[in-house]
N, C-alpha and C positions, 0 to 999 in steps of 0.2 A: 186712667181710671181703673179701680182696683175693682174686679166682676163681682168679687161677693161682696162689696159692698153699692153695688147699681141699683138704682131705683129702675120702675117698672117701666118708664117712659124710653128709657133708654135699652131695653132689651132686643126688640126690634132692629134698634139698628147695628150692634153687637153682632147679634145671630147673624145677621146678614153677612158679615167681615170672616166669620169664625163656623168652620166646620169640622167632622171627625171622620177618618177613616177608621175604622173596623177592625180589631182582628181578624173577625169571622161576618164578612157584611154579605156572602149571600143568603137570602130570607124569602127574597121573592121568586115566581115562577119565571120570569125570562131576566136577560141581562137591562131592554128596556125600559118594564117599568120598576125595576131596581132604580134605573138613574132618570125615571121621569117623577121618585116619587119627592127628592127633595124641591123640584119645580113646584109640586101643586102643592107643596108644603107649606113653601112662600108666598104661592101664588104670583109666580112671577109674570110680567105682560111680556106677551110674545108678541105681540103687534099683530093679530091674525095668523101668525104658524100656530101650526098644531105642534102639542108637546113635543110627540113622537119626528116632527121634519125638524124639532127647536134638537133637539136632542142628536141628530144625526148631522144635523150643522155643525156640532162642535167640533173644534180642533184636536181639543184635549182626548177623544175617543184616539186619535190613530196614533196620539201620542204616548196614549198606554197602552196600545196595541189591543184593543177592545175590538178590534174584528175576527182575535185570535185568541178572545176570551174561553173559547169550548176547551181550549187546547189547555189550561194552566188550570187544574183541580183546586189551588188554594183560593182560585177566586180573586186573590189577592190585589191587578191590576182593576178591575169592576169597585175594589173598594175606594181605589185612589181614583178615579173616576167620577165616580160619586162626589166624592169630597169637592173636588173641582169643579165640577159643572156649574156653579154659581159663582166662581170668577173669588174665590174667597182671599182673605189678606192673614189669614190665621188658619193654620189645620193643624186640629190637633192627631195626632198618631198613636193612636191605642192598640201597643203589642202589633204593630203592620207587618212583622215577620216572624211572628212564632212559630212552631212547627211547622217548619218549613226545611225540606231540603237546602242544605248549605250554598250551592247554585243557583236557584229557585231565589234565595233570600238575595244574595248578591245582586240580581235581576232589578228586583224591588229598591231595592238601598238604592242606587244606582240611576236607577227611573227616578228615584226622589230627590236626588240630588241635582237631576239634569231641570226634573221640572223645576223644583227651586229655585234654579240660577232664572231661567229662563221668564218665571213668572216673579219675579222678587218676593218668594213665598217665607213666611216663619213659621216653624214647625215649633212646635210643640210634645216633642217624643217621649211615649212611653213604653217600657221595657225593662227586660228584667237580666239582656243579654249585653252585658258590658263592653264587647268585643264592637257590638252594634252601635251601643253609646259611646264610644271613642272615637270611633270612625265618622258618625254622622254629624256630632254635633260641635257649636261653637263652645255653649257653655252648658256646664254640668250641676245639678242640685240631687244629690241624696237624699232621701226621704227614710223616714223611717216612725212606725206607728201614724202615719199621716203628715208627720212635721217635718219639715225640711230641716238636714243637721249640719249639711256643706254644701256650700255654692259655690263656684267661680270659672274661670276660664278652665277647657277642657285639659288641655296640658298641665295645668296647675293641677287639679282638682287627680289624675292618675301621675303623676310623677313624683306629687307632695301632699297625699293626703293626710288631714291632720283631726277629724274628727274620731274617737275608737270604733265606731259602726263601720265608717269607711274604710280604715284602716283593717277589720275584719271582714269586711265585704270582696274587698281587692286581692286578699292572700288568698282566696279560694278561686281567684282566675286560672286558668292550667295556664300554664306554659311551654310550647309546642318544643320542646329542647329538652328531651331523659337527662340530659348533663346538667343540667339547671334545676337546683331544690331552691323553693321558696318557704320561710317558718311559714306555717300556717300558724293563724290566729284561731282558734276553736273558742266560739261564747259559750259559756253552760248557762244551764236554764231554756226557759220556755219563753215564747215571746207570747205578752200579755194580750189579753183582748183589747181591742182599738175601742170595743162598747165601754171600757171599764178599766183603761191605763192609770196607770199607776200616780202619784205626784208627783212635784218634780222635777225633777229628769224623766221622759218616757223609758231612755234606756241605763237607765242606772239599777235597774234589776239586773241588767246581765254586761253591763260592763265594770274590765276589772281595776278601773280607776276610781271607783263612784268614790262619795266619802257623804256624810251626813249630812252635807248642805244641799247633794245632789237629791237625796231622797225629800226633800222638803221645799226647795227653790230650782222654781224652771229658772234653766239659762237664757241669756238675749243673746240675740246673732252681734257679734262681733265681725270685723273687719281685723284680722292677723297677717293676710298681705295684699298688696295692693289687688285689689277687686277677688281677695279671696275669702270669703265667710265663713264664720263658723259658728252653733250656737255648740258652746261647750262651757263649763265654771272654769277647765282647765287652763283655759285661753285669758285668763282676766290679768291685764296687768297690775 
């Protein structure tokens, strides 16, 4: 089922499968009812426990090391905590390690990956550090002004990129090697309001392939290698 298009009958049980960790998820005064507030959210049946004994029962605290939450300043473990507590089949991960020391972040990547395997979880990652989205994920979608312009398996999607966004997105990854120059792709221009995008092409203002069909006809996602997509005109057989 495609979410933006569910009807209202079906939201309930959606939300219940599907939760979000945080960038920045502390808000509350203590670590507990941080993670007692998506119970009373739901209003889950504790069967006579109280929030606070339902909340200390779970597994998932020692497993993000939430008794040594004082200790981690980003918080960062309390957010994937959170997201868990309700047993979910979907988390989405909004920026889970941005400013974060590069240790610190390891930490996290790593705690996600473990819970993953452990709880057959699907992530849903978002980020803006591609070094993070290499590492983490199966498969990859570049977005851009909102629209997805490439999809497909992660190897595919860094070893063969074929959309020009990504293609410019990727030349500006460093590369930990002074003996190794990469062309940079540098786009000129300004990237449009998302309130008020262009026609179209979203990025045919600043890519340098456009041609006048781009300016006047969005493209459809194509299929160019097996499970690899791409919405581009350049790609039309």
């Amino acid at each position: 089922m495609r979410i933006a298009h569910m009807t209202a009958e079906y939201v309930p049980q959606v939300a219940a499968l599907e939760k979000v960790c945080f960038s920045d998820p502390w808000s509350e005064k203590s670590v507990a009812s941080e993670l007692e507030n998506p119970l009373s959210c739901w209003l889950v049946a504790l069967d006579g426990e109280t929030v606070a004994g339902y909340v200390g029962s779970q597994t998932v605290l020692d497993e993000t090391d939430m008794m040594n939450v004082a200790v981690h300043p980003d918080f960062r473990r309390q957010g994937v905590a959170r997201a868990l507590i309700l047993d979910p089949k979907l988390v989405v991960c909004d920026e889970p390690v941005s400013a974060l020391d590069v240790s610190i972040q390891a930490q996290i990547i790593n705690l996600l990956k473990e819970l993953q395997d452990k709880y057959n979880l699907t992530y849903l990652f978002i980020s803006h550090d591609l070094s993070v989205v290499e590492h983490i994920s199966d498969t990859v979608g570049v977005m851009y002004l909102g629209n997805l312009v490439e999809y497909g398996a992660t190897p595919d999607i860094f070893s063969h990129p074929l959309h020009p966004y990504t293609k410019a997105l990727f030349s500006a990854i460093p590369i930990p090697d002074p003996t190794i120059r990469r062309e940079r792709i540098v786009l000129q221009g300004s990237i449009p309001s998302p309130a008020n995008p262009p026609k179209g092409c979203k990025f045919h203002t600043r890519c340098p392939y456009a041609t006048e069909r781009c300016k006047t006809e969005a493209p459809q996602q194509r299929e160019v290698e097996p499970g690899h997509y791409v919405v581009c005109h350049l790609y039309e057989k």
